[in-house]
N, C-alpha and C positions, 0 to 999 in steps of 0.2 A: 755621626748621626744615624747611622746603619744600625749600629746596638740601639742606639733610643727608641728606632720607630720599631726596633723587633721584642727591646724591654717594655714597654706599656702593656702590650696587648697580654701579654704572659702575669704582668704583675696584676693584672683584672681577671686574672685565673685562681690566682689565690687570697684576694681580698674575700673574707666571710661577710662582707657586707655588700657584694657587687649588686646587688637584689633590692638594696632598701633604698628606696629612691623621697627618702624625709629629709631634710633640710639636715636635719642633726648626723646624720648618715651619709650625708653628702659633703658634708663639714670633715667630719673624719676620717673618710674617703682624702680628703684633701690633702691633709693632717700626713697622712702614711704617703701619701706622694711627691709634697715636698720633702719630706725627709729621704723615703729610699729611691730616689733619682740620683742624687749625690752617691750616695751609697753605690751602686751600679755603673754608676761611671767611675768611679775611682776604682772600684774593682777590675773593670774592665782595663784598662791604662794600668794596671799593675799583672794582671792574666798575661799579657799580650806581651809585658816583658818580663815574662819566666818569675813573677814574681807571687805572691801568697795574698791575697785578699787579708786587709786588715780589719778586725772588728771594730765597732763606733767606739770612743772615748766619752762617755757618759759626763764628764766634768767637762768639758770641751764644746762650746757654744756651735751653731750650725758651722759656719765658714771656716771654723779653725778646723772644726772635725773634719769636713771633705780635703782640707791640704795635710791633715795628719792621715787620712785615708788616700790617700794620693803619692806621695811622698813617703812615708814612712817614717818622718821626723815630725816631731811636737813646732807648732809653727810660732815663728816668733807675735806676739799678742799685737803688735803695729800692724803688718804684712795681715794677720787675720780680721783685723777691725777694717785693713783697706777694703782687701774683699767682700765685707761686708755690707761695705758702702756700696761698691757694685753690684751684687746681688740687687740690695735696694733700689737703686739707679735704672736698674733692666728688670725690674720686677710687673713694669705696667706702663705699658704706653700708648692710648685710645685704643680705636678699633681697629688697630694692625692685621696684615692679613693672616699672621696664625692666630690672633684673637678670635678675628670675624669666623676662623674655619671650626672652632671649638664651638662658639655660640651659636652656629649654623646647623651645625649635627648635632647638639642638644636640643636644637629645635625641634628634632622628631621626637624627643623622649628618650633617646639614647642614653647610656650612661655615662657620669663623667671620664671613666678611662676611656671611649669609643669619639669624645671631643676632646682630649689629652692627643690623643694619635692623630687626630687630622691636626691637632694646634702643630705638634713635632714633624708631618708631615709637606706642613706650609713651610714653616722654618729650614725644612731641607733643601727648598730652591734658592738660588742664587742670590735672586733679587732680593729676599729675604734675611735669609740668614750668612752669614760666613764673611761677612765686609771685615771685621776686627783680624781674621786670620789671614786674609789678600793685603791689608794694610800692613802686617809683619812681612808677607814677604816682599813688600815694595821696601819695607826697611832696610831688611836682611840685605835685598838686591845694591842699596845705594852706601851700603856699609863704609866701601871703599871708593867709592865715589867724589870726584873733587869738585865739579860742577853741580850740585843740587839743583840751583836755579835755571842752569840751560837743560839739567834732565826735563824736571820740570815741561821747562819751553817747548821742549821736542814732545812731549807724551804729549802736551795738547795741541802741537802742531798735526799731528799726527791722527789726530782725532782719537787717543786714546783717553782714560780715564785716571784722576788724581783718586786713588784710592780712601774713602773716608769724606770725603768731602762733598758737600751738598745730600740735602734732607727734603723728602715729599712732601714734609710739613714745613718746618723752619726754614725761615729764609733770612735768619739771623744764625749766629753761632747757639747751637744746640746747648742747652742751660745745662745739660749732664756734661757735654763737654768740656765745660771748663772747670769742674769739679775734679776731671777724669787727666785734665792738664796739670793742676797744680797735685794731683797724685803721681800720675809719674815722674815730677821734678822730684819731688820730695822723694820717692819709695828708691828712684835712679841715684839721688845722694847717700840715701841709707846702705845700699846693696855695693855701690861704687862701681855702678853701670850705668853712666849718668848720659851716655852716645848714644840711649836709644830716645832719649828726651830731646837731646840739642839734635837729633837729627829729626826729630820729628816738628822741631819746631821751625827748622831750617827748612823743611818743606812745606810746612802750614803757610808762611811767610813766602814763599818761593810762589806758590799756587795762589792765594790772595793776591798778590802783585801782578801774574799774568791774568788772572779772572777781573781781575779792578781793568786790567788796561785795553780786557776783549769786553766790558762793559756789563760783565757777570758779578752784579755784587752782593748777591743772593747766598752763592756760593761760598758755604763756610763749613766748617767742620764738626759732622756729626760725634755722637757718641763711639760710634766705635774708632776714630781716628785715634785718639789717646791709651782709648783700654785696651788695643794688641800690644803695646810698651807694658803695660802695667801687668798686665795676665803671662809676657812673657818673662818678666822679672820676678814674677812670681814660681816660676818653673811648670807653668802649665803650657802642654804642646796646642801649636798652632791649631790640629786639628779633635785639640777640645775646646778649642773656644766657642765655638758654635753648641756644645753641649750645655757650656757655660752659660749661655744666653738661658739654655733652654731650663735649668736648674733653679735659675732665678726668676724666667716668666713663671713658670708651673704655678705659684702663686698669683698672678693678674690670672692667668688662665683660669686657675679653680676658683678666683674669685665671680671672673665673668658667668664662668657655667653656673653657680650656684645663684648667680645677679636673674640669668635667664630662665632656669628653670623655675624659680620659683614668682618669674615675674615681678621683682622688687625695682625695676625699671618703670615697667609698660602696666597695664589693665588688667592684664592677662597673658599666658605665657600663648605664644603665636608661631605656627611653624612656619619656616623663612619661606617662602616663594617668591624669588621677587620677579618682575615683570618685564617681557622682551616682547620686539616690534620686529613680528617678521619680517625679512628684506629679500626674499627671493622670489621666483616664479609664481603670482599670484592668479589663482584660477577661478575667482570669482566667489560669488555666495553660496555658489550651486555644489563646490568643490569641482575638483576636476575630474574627467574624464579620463578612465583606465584605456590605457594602449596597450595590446601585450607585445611582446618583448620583438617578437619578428618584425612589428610591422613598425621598429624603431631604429633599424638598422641603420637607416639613413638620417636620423634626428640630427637636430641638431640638438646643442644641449638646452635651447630657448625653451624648444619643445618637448624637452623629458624636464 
């Protein structure tokens, strides 16, 4: 995520259009960022291992091209159509908070790569982005594992977290995720790595069972629970998955910027302020009274 939030601001260096803020200009603005974000990342993941950046494959649809820019191999036409599906899948989902942080900074009139960088800057915190890649190493970790179901037990004895599971929004099984389920079955028989499905399912099943019996039945499995199986059978590192994400938002994103700036939501395009209710030391209509600094030695903090 390091290269993404330091590649936007650089690629708004060399757009000849950073200036034109017309709808049609902000379209193709779009247009060159979903495209060379893939480009960039795959470069980068091939830099890093002594390797040569590859130029795009012109016959080669979006998804095939970033795993042949990735890899180095023409990818097989199933494995690029999955991807594809995902892409779509994580391309848009309401007002998420790197949504909300792109639509917020275009609210001043900013330009779409200065609401690109805070969308990519939201997506770098925890809460946000990086669930699909903690869910791979909770895989990795139970690899060898003979108990699933008493692991299980113990992480939520313990008050820790079932990686993947449970959504801010959904309080059913996440509709992406069961798209993202019957993809890793299938993609795990075609590749004949079929232990990262039956173990993911053996925990899906393990975690519903303890959450049914602590009376949590809310508690199901989001989108990212299935697609760290699928993105790592695809040969994509744990720590580009979160890049992943962000390849595929880029579009909801450029869609919402161009939704806001142009006001195609609301009346008119409106800069966000939204509104807070002070909660501290209130000192009347009059405002308060200045004390300087010596004759506060002894305050308390009621009184500063």
């Amino acid at each position: 995520m390091d290269v993404l939030q330091l590649a936007v601001p650089l690629l708004a260096t060399t757009d000849p259009e950073l200036s034109d803020e017309t709808r049609d200009g902000n379209l193709r603005k779009a247009i060159r960022l979903i495209s060379r974000i893939p480009v960039l990342m795959a470069a980068w993941q091939r830099i890093r291992n002594s390797l040569e950046p590859l130029p795009a494959d012109a016959s080669l649809p979006h998804a095939a091209n970033f795993l042949w820019q990735l890899t180095g191999e023409k990818p097989d036409p199933e494995i690029s159509r999955d991807l594809d599906v995902c892409l779509v899948l994580h391309a848009d989902h309401t007002f998420n908070a790197s949504t909300f942080a792109c639509r917020e900074v275009v609210s001043t009139r900013a330009h779409m790569y200065a609401g690109v960088a805070a969308g990519v800057g939201a997506l770098s915190g925890s809460l946000h982005g990086g669930a699909n890649a903690r869910v791979m190493e909770m895989l990795i970790k139970l690899e060898t594992e003979k108990d699933v179901p008493g692991w299980v037990r113990r992480q939520l004895e313990q008050g820790q977290k079932i990686m993947g599971i449970g959504h801010a929004v959904y309080k059913t099984t996440d509709p992406r995720a069961k798209i993202l389920r019957e993809m890793s079955r299938s993609l795990g028989k075609k590749l004949g790595e079929t232990k990262w499905y039956d173990l993911s399912v053996q925990v899906e099943e393990a975690a519903l069972a303890e959450f049914e019996r602590r009376g949590k039945t809310t508690l199901k499995p989001n989108v990212d629970f299935y697609s760290a199986a699928v993105y790592h059978m695809m040969g994509i590192p744990r720590d580009l998955m979160t890049p992943i994400f962000a390849i595929s938002r880029i579009a909801g994103w450029c869609a919402h910027i161009i939704e806001e700036k142009f006001a195609e939501a609301q009346e008119k395009p409106a800069l966000y302020r939204p509104e807070s209710e002070y909660v501290g030391h209130y000192c009347g209509l009059m405002g308060c009274t200045y004390e300087p600094l010596e004759a506060r030695k002894h305050a308390t903090p009621e009184r500063i």
